[in-house]
N, C-alpha and C positions, 0 to 999 in steps of 0.2 A: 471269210466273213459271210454271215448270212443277209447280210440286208448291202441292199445298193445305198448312194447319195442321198437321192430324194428320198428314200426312206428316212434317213438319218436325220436331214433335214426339215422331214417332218414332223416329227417327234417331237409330240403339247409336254411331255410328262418326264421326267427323269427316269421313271419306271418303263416308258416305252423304249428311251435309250437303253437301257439296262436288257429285254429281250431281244435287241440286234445282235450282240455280240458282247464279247469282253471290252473292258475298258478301252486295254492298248486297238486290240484289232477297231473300236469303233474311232478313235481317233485319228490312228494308222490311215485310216480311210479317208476321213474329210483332211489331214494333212495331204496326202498326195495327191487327192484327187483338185485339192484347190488348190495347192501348191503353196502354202502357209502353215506358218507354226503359231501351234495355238498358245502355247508354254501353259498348258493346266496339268497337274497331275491328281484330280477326283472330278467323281459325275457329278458334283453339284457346281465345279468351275465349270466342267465340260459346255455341261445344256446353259449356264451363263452366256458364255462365250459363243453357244449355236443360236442361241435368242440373237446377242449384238449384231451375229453374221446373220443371219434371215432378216433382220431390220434394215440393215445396212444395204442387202441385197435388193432389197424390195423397193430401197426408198431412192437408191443410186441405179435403177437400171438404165438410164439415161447417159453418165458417167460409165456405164461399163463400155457401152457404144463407143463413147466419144475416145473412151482412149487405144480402142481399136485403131483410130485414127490419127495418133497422134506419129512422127514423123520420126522420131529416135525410138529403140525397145526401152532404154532409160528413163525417158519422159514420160512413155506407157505406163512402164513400171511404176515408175512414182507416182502419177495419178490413178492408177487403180488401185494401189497401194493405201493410199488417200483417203479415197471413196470408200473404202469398205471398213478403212479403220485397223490391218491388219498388215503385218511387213508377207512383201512377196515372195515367193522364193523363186519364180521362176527363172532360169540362167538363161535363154536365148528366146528370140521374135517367135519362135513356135511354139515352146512353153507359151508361152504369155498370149496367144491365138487361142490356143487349147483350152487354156485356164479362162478365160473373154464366153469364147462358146459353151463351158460347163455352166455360168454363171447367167449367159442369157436361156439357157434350157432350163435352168430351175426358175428363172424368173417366168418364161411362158409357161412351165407346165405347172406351176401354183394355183393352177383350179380348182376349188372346193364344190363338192355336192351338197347344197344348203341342207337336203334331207339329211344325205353320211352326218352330216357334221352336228345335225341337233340330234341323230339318234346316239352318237356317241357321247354327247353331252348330256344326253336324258340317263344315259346306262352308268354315266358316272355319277353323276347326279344322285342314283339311286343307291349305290354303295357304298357313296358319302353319308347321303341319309341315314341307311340299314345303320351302321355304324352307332349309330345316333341312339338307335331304339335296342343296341346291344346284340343284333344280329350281322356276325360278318359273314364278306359275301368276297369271296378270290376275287380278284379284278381279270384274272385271267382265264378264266371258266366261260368264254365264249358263247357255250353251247347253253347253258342254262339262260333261257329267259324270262324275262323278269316273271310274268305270268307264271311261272313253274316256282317262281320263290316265293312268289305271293299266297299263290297255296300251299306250299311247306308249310311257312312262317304265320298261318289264318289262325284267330283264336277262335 
């Protein structure tokens, strides 16, 4: 597969699930790497179910701690199970260590560049527009900037 977790997990758009990989290979991924099954079988359950787990993740990181700490793997289980809203699969105390620490590493490394995040917003923004006025514009065409389409498209 081409893309890591946090990629997958970061992904606003069905379209950008879709350029990570194949369906299976992208799901293949966040099942083992979290150690859950998702039971979807299409990209618009997929990135449903990647929305619930990124909410879930974000709003319970405190719960993932805590059951780091809990005193049976069973107990663990079941409360992190819980928290996230999602059956575990992990079989032993070190699965379930493993799966705690992937979970607190997407939680600390979810720092957005307010700049990244409104120019990406501005480029979509603008394709959605274009659309509008009957001009389309690839979403995946990187290199063109808007400047360059604005004078194409000049009357």
């Amino acid at each position: 597969m081409k893309a890591s977790l946090q990629q997958v997990l970061q992904a606003d758009r069905i379209d950008d699930l879709q350029k990570l990989g194949t369906f299976i290979e992208v799901k293949r991924c966040i099942e083992t790497q979290l150690m859950l099954k998702l039971g979807v079988n299409g990209w618009v359950a997929l990135f449903s179910k990647l929305n619930v787990l990124k909410t879930a993740l974000w709003a319970s990181k405190t719960s993932v701690h805590m059951a780091a700490h809990e005193n049976t793997f069973r107990e663990a289980k079941r409360k992190l199970s819980k928290s996230l809203g999602f059956q575990i699969t992990a079989h032993n105390q070190a699965e379930l260590d493993r799966l705690i620490q992937t979970c607190s590493l997407y939680v600390l490394g979810r720092t957005v560049d307010p700049h990244e995040r409104f120019e990406e917003n501005k480029h979509t923004n603008f394709i959605s527009s274009s659309k509008l006025e009957g001009i389309h514009i690839p979403s995946t065409d990187e290199k063109t900037s808007l400047e360059m389409i604005l004078a194409k498209h000049r009357r």
